[in-house]
Each structure stands twice: as structure tokens, then as C-alpha cells.
C-alpha positions as CSV (number, residue, x, y, z in Angstrom):
1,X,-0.2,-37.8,-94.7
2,X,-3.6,-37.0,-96.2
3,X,-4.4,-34.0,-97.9
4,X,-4.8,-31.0,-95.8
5,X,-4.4,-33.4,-92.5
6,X,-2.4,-32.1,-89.7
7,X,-3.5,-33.8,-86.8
8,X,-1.3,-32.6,-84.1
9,X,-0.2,-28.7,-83.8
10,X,1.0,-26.7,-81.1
11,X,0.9,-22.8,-80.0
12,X,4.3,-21.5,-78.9
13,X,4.6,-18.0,-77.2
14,X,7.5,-16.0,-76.3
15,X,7.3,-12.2,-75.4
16,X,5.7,-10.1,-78.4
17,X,2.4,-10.5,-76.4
18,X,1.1,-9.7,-73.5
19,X,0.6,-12.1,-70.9
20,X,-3.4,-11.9,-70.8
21,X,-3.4,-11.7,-74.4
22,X,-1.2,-14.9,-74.0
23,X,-3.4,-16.6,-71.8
24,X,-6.8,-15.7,-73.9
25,X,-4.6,-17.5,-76.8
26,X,-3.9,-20.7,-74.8
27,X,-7.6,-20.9,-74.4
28,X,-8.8,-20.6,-78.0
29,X,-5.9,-22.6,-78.8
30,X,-7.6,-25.4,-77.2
31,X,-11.3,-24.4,-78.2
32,X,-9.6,-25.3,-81.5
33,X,-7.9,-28.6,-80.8
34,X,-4.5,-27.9,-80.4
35,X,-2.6,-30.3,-78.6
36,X,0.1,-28.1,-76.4
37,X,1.2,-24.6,-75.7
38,X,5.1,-24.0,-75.2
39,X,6.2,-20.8,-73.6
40,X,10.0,-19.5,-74.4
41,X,12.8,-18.4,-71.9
42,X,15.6,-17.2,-73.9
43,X,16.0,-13.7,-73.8
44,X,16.6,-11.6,-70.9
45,X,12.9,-10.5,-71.0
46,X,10.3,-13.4,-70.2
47,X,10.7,-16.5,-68.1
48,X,8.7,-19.6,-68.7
49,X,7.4,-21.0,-65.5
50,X,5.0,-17.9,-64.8
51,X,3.4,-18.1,-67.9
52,X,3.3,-21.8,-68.0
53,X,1.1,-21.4,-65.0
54,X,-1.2,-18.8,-65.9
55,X,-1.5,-20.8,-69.3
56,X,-2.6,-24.2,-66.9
57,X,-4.5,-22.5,-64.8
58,X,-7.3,-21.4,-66.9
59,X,-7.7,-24.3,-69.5
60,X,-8.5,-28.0,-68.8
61,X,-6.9,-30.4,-71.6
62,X,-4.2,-28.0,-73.6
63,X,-0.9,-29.4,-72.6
64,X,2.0,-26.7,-71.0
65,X,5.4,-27.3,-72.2
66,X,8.5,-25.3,-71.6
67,X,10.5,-24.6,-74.7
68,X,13.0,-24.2,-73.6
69,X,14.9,-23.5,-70.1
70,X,17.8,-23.7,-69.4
71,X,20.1,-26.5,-67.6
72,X,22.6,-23.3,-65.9
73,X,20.7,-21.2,-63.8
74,X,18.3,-23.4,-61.6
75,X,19.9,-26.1,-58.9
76,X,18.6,-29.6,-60.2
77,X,16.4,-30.0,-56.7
78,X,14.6,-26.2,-57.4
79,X,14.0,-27.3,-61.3
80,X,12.6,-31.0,-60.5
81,X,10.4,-29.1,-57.4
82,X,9.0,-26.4,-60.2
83,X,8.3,-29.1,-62.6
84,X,6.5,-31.4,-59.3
85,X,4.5,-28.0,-58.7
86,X,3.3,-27.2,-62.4
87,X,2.1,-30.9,-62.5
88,X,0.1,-30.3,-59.1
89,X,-1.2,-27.4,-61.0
90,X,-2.5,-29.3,-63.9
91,X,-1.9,-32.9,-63.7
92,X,-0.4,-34.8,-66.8
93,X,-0.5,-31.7,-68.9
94,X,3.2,-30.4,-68.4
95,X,6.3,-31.1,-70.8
96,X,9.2,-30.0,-69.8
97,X,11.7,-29.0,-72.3
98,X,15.1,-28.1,-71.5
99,X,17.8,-26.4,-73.8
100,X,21.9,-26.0,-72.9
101,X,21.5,-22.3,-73.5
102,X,24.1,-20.2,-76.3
103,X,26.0,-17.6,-75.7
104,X,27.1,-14.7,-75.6
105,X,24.2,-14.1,-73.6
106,X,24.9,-17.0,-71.0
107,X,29.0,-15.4,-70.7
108,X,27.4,-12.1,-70.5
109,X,25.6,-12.9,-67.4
110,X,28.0,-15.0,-66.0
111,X,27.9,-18.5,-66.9
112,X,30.8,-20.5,-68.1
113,X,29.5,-23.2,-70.5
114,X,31.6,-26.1,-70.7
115,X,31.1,-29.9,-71.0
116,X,27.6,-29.2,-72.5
117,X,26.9,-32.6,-73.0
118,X,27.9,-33.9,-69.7
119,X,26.2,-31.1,-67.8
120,X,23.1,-32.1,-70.3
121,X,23.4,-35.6,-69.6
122,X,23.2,-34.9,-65.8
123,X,20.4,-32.8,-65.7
124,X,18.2,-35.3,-67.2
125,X,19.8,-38.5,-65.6
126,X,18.8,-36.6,-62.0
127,X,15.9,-34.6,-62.7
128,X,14.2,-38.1,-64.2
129,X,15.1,-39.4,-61.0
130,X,14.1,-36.9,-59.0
131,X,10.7,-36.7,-60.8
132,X,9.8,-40.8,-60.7
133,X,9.6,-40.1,-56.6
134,X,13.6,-41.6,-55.9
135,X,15.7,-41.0,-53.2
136,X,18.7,-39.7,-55.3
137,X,22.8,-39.2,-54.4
138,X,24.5,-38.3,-57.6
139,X,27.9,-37.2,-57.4
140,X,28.7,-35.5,-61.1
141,X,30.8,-32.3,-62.3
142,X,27.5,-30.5,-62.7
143,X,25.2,-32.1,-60.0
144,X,26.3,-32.9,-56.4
145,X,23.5,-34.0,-54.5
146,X,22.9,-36.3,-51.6
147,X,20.0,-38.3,-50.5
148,X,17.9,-35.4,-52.0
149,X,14.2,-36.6,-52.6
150,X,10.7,-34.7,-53.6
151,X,9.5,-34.9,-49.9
152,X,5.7,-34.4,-50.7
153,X,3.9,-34.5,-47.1
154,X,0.6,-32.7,-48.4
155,X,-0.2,-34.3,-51.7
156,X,0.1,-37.1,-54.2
157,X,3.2,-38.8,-54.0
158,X,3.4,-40.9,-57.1
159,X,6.0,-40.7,-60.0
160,X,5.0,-37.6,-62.0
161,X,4.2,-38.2,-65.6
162,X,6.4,-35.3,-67.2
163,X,8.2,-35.9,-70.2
164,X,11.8,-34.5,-70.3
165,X,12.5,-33.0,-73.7
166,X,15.8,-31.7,-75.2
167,X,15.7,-28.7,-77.1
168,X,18.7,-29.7,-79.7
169,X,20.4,-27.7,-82.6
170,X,24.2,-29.0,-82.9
171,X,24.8,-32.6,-84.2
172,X,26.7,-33.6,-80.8
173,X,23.0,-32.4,-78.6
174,X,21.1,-34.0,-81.1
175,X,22.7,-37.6,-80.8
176,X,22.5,-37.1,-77.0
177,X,18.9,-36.3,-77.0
178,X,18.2,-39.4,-79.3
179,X,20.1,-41.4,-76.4
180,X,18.4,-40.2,-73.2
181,X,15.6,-37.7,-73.3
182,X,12.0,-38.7,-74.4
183,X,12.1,-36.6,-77.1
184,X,13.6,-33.2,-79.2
185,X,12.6,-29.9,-79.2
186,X,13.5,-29.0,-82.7
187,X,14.3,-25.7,-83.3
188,X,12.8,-22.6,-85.5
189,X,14.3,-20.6,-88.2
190,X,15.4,-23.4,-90.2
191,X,14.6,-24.9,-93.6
192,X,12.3,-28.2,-93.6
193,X,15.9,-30.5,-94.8
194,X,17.1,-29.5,-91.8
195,X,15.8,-32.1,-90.3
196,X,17.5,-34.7,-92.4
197,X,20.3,-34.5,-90.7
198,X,18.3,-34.6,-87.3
199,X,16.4,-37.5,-87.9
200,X,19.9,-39.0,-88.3
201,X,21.3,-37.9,-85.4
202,X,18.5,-38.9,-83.2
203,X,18.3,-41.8,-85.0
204,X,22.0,-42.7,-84.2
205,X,21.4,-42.0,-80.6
206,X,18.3,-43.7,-80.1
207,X,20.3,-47.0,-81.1
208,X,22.6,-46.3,-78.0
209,X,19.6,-46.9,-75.7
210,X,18.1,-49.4,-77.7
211,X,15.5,-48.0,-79.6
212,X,14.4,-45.9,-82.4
213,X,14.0,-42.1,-83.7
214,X,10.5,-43.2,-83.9
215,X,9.9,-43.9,-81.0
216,X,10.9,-40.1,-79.5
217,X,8.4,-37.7,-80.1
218,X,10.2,-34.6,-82.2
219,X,7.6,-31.3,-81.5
220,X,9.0,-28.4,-83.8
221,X,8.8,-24.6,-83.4
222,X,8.5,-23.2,-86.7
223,X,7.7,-19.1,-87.2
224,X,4.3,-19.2,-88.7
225,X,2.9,-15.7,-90.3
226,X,-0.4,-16.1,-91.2
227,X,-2.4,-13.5,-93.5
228,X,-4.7,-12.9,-96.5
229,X,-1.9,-11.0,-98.1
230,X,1.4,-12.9,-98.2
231,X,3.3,-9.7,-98.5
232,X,2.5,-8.4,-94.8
233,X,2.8,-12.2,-93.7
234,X,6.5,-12.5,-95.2
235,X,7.1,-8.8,-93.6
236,X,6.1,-9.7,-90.2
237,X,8.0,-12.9,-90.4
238,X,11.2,-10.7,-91.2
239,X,11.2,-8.9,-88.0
240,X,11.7,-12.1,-86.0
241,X,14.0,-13.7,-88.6
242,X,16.2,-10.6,-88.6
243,X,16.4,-10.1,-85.0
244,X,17.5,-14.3,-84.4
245,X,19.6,-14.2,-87.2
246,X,22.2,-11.6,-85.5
247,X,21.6,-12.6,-81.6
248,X,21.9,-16.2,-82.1
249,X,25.0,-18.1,-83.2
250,X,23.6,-21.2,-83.2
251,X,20.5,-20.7,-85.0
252,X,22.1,-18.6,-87.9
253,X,24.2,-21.1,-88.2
254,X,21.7,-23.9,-88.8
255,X,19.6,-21.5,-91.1
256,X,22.2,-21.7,-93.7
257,X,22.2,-17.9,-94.5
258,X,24.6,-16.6,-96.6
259,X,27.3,-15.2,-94.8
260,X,27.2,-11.3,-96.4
261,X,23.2,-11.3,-95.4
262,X,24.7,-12.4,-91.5
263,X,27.2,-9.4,-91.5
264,X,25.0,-6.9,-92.8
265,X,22.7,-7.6,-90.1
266,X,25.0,-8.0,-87.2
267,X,26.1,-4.4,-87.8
268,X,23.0,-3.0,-87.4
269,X,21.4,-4.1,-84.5
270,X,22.8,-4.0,-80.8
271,X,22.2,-5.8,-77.9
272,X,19.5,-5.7,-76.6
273,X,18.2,-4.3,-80.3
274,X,16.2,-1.4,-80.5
275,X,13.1,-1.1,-82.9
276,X,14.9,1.2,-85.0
277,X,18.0,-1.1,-85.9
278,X,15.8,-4.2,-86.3
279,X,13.6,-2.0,-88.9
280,X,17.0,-0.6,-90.8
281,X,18.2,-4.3,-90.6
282,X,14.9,-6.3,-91.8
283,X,15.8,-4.7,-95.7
284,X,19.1,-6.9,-95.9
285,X,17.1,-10.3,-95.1
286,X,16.0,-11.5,-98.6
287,X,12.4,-12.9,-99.3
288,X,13.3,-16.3,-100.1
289,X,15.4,-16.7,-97.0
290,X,12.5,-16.2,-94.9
291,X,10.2,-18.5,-97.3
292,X,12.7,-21.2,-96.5
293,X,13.0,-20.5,-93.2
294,X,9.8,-20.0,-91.7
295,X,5.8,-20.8,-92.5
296,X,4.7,-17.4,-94.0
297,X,2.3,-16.4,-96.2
298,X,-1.9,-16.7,-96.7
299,X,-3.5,-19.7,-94.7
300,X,-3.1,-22.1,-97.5
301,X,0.8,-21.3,-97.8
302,X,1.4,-21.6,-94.4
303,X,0.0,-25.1,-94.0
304,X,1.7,-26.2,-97.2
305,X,5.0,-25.4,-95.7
306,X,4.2,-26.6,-92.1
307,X,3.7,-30.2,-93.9
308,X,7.2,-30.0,-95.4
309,X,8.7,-30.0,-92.1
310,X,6.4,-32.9,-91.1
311,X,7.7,-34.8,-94.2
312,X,10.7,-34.8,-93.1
313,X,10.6,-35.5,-89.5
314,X,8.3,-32.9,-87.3
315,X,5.6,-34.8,-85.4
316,X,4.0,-31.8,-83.9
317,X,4.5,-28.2,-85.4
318,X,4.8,-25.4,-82.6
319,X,3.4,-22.2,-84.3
320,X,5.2,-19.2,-83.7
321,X,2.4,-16.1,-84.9
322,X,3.7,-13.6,-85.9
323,X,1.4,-12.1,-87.7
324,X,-1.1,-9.3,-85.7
325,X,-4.1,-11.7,-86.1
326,X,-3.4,-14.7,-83.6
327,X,-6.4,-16.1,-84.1
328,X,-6.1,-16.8,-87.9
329,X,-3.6,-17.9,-87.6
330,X,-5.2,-20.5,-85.0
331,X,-8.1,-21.1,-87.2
332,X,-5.5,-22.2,-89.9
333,X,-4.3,-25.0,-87.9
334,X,-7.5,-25.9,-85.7
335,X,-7.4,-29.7,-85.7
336,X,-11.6,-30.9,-86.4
């Protein structure tokens, strides 16, 4: 990779701003050359299809990419139809990117996970199905359907041009996604040799299906905290970071944080966290953990650490900002 070349970058949004503020983002986003925006369901507090829309509806060429759903909570025929219905909407510019959820927070609202593989494995065996225009009867553990199709009567009725994505973090997903999806959503709050181990995994189940981690695209969210004075950067960084690192099992896990920082943490905030407990929490997550695990600091550090992960696997950064100025944060990235 050239100095200072990033050719491909990505916006991702989630809930810390408002949905017209999103939208205006989405829009300079792709004033700047940014190849995709990915909008986050993972939380009980934003779903992605709305936004996704609004995001499609008022730009032209910016591609719209869920990262990620879920596989639980929508019957396969509703998900492939919401997918058929966002391409209607803009035409060859939607990924869809799909995730096996984590609990507690899929327990809590009343969804056994089990088999995760199997019920992953499914959803992307019928959904692609579903999606290329086929007549489909699929008898699973997860999926029962029968002689279900996309019965478009008004419309274009040609196989739609979505690329299913996994969103992957354990070894076992990872493999699978290598296998059977057309590529991997890699996840955030991570340190760049993370995806060693990923490349290997997809890598290992790419050769099931006869072809090669290269030949998956591998899109990454990383935090990204983007300002003139790496001190604020790092500090707005931390309130994410602190936040992720008690709610979610999976990603604290693969952040590598030391064990006492994870406990301190977890005692402090509740569920949902308030504002107050994520601020009394933020002091117990050390500076060099969130260098490591995220791309904070002024324009020309962020970029220098986005590149790590690119080194070792990422093919398209999806920038997180947390910092209060979007736009810099845009500017940093904007691809000439």
C-alpha cells in the first residue's frame, strides 16, 4: 500500500446521532468518496432497515449496508422481502450483513441461541435462494419453508445483486463465513493482530468451498476519533470503548483486556447504562488499551492506525466517529 493511500473507506453509524444528522453524513460521506455506509442494530435502541432507507433515499452511488442484524428475530421470507425492497429502493447499492447476535441481551428478550452455526448456515443457504428469484422448500431446524418465492408482480423480477455478509467474531463463525457467505463483517474494538487469526480462519473456510480468503471481501468497523488534539480524540473514544467493553461478552473477549480492567467496569455500569456510570467507569479503561483498540487521535494518527488493520487483513475500514466533528473526521479519510 502506498503512502497515505486508502482507497476504499466506509462510514458506519449506530445511535449517538440523530437520524437527519445521520442522513446529512451519508451524503457528505459520498461528496467525499466513500464507498459504503453501514448502519448498526445491536442495542435495544436503533434498528437498521429505517435508517438504511433514509440513508438510500437521498444519495445516488454510496452503498447501504446493514452491519449487522440479526439471524433471530425476522422469519427468513420477511428478511429476504426487506432486503428485495431496500434494493428496489436503490438498486445495486445494498449489502446486507448479518450477525448471530450475543447475549445476554438476545436471553433477555427471549431468544434461546443454540446451534449458532447451523441456524447461521440456514439463513444464508435460504435467504441467497430466496434473493437469486428461486422457488425455495427448505426443511431445516431453523427454517421451515415451502415453495416460498419473492412473488414480484409489479416490478423487476431478476436475481437481486445483494451481497450476504457475515458479521463474525468467534473462530467457529469465522470459518463458516469463509465457507459460505461472500464476505466478513469484521468487528470493532479490537487490536489490528486480531485479524491474524481471522484471515486464518476465513482462509481455512474458504478452502471448504473451493476458494480463497482473498477472494471474500473483509469490510472492518473500527472506532475512529478524529481531532486536532489527541487527548479529546482518545477521551471520546473511551466512552464507546468502556460502554462495549462491559455489555458485550464477545467483543471484550476478543479485545484482549486485562481481566481486572473488565471487572472494574462491569461493576459500574448497568443495563441499559446511564451517563453517569459510563463517566465513573471510563477512568478504569487505560490509554493504551484504547490506542490498541480503536483509531484515535489527530487526523494523521488515525490514518496511520486504520492502515495497520489493512496490513493485516481489512479491505475496507468502516469508520465509527466518535469524535463531535463528523466531518473531520470524513475529510481524513475522503478518498481523491
Amino acid at each position: 500500500m502506498a503512502e497515505n493511500e486508502i482507497p476504499r473507506v466506509a462510514l458506519y453509524l449506530q445511535d449517538m446521532h440523530s437520524l437527519q444528522d445521520g442522513m446529512e453524513y451519508a451524503k457528505y460521506a459520498e461528496e467525499k468518496g466513500f464507498e459504503a455506509v453501514w448502519q448498526a442494530e445491536s442495542r435495544l435502541v436503533r434498528d437498521a432497515i429505517v435508517p438504511m432507507a433514509a440513508f438510500a433515499a437521498v444519495t445516488k452511488r454510496i452503498k447501504v449496508g446493514s452491519g449487522v442484524i440479526n439471524n433471530w428475530t425476522r422469519n427468513i421470507g420477511l428478511l429476504a422481502a426487506t432486503f428485495l425492497t431496500l434494493d428496489d429502493l436503490a438498486p445495486n447499492r445494498v449489502i446486507c450483513g448479518i450477525g448471530a447476535w450475543w447475549d445476554p441481551l438476545a436471553a433477555n428478550v427471549g431468544i434461546k441461541r443454540h446451534k449458532v452455526l447451523t441456524a447461521m448456515r440456514e439463513t444464508i443457504t435460504v435467504m441467497r435462494k430466496l434473493l437469486n428469484m428461486e422457488k425455495v422448500t427448505f426443511h431445516g431446524e431453523f427454517h421451515n419453508v415451502e415453495g416460498i418465492e419473492l412473488d414480484v408482480v409489479h416490478g423487476r423480477r431478476e436475481p437481486r445483486n445483494i451481497p450476504l455478509m457475515i458479521g463474525a467474531t468467534g473462530p467457529k463463525m469465522m470459518e463458516l463465513c469463509g465457507e459460505i457467505a461472500d464476505g466478513a463483517v469484521l468487528n470493532y474494538c479490537v487490536p489490528p493482530e486480531y485479524n491474524d487469526r481471522a484471515m486464518e480462519l476465513l482462509e481455512k473456510g474458504a478452502r471448504k468451498a473451493g476458494r480463497s480468503v482473498e477472494d471474500l471481501d473483509r469490510p472492518q468497523l473500527i472506532v475512529c476519533s478524529v481531532d486536532h488534539d489527541e487527548d479529546k480524540a482518545r477521551h471520546e473514544a473511551k466512552w464507546l470503548l468502556t460502554q462495549y467493553l462491559a455489555q458485550q461478552p464477545h467483543i471484550a473477549k476478543a479485545s484482549n483486556c486485562p481481566q481486572d480492567v473488565l471487572e472494574k467496569v462491569q461493576s459500574i455500569l448497568g443495563w441499559p447504562a446511564t451517563k453517569e456510570q459510563v463517566e465513573k467507569a471510563m477512568q478504569y479503561v487505560p490509554d493504551d488499551l484504547v490506542d490498541r483498540i480503536s483509531a484515535s487521535g489527530t487526523p494523521e494518527q488515525a490514518r496511520s492506525k486504520v492502515k495497520e488493520y489493512m496490513k493485516r487483513g481489512c479491505t475496507c475500514p468502516i469508520l465509527y466517529p466518535m469524535a463531535p466533528d463528523v466531518k473531520l473526521m470524513i475529510d481524513t479519510f475522503a478518498v481523491s
